[in-house]
N, C-alpha and C positions, 0 to 999 in steps of 0.2 A: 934711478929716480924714485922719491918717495911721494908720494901721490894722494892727494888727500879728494874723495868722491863725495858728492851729496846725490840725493836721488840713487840709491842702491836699491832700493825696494821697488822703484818705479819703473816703466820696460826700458826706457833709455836709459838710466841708470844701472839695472842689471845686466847691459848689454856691453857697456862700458865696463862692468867688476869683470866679467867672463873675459874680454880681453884682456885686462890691464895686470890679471891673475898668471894668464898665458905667455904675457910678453918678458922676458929676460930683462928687460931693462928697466923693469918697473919692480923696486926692492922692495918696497912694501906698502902698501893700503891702506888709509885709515876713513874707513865709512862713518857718514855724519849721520844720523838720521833720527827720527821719533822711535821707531820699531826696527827689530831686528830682520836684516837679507835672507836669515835660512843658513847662508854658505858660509864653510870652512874649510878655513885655508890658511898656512903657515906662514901663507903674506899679509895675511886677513886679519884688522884689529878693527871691531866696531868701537864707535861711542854713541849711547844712546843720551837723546836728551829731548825730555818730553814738551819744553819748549825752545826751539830752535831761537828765537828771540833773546833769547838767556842768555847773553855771552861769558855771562860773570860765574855760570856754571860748567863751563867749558874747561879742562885741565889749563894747564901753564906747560904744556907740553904740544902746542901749537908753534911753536916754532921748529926751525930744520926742517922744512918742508919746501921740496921743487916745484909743485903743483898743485894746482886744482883743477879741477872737472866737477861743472854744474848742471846737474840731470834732473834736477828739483823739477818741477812745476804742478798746473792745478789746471784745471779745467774750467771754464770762463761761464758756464752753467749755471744760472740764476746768479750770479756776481753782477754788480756794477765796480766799472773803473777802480774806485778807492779799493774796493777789498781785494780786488783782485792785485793790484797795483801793492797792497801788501808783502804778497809772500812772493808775487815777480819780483816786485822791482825793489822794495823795502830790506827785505830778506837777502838778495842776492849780493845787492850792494852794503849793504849792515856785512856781510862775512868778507867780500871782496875785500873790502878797503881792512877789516878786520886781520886778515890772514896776510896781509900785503906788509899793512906794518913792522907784522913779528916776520915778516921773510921776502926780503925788500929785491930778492932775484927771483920770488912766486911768477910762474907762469899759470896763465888760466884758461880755459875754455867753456865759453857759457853754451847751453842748448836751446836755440831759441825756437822761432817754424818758419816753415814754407809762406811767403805773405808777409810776413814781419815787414815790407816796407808799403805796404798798404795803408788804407786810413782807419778800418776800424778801431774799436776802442780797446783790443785785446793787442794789433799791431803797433798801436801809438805808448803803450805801456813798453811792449819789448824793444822799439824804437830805442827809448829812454836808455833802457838798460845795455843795450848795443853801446849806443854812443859814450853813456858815461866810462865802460868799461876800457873802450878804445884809447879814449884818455889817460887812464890810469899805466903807471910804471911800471907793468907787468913786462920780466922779460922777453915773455911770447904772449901773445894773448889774440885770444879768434871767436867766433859764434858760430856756431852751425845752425842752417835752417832746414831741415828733414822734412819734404810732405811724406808721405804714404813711408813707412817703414815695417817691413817682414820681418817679425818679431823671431830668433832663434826657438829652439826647441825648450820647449817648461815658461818661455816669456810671457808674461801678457799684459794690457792693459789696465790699468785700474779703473779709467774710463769709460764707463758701460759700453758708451753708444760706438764707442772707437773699437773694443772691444769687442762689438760685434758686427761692427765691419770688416777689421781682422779675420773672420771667421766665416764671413760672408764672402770673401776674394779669395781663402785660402786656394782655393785649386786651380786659379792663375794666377796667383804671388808672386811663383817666380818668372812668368811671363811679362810682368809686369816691370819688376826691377830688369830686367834683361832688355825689355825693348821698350821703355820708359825710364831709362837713368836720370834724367829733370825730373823726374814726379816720384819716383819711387826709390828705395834701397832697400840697405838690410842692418838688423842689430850691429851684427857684427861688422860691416863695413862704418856704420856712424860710431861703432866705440873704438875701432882701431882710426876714422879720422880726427875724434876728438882727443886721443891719445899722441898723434900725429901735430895737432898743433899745441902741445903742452911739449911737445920736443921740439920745434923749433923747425919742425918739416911741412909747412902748409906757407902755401904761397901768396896771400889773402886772409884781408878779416874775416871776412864775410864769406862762409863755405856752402853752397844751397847745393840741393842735390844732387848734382853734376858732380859738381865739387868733391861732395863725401865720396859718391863712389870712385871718382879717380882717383882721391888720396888716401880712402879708406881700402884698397883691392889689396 
């Protein structure tokens, strides 16, 4: 499988490369992002591009690709709806329908959260992008919704406040994913689930935390 990641620099997204690096069936990587991951690796080809927006600066070598995995996102922190509504929901769907064209058998899995079918205004954005994406002729295509995630080792947050709740639970983490599988997981269980429905192995759209860690173990 050739695998195209967004979100590599972010902690689900780096949790996702660390898998999708390890797994045999995954031949090569190619990370979308503004800034460079750090890591190398012989499966490992960045493109950077300092506006994501910018399709028309993207090679012409977007096509041949089996997958994608959406690990993108932003923090709802002084945003109102539109802006945030941007780079969720503008963004995701700007590359979905983009990547789908040039590779009309693309499977995808978006990252969404825990709540997404709530009413806030950060839920009713990711709502959107659920649904629309469900729609779409993707030969596999799924969401995961992650609460609480125990970040691997070197991972972290970009998020301050998240980041330092991270850091604040560390010494029940794993009590936490162990005997809260609804509320909690781990890196590496949410990037081998979302690796898991870009292969056509996840039994639902819609993967919430249960979910991940049964089909992420």
């Amino acid at each position: 499988m050739k695998l195209i990641l967004f979100g590599a620099t972010g902690m689900v997204g780096a949790g996702v490369l660390r898998q999708a690096l390890a797994d045999p069936q995954v031949e090569k990587v190619l990370a979308i992002s503004r800034g460079a991951c750090g890591v190398q690796h012989e499966k490992l080809r960045e493109l950077l591009m300092p506006d994501l927006f910018d399709l028309a600066a993207a090679p012409e070598d977007l096509a041949g690709w089996d997958a994608c995995i959406w690990g993108l996102g932003i923090s709802t922190v002084g945003l109102g709806e539109a802006a945030y509504a941007e780079v969720t929901e503008e963004l995701t769907l700007l590359w979905a329908r983009a990547l789908l064209a040039k590779n009309p058998n693309l499977s995808f899995c978006y990252c969404s959260a825990a709540g997404a079918d709530g009413s806030a205004m950060w839920a009713r954005v990711r709502q959107r992008v659920e649904c629309e994406l469900q729609t779409m002729p993707f030969r596999h295509v799924g969401a995961v919704r992650p609460a609480y995630i125990q970040p691997g080792p070197g991972i972290k947050s970009k998020v301050k406040l998240y980041q330092a709740f991270i850091v604040m639970v560390k010494p029940v983490s794993g009590l936490l994913v162990s005997l809260l599988p609804s509320m909690a997981t781990t890196s590496e269980r949410l990037g081998r689930a979302m690796l898991r429905v870009v292969q056509g192995r996840a039994d639902r759209f819609i993967l919430e935390s249960a979910d991940i860690n049964r089909i992420g173990a």
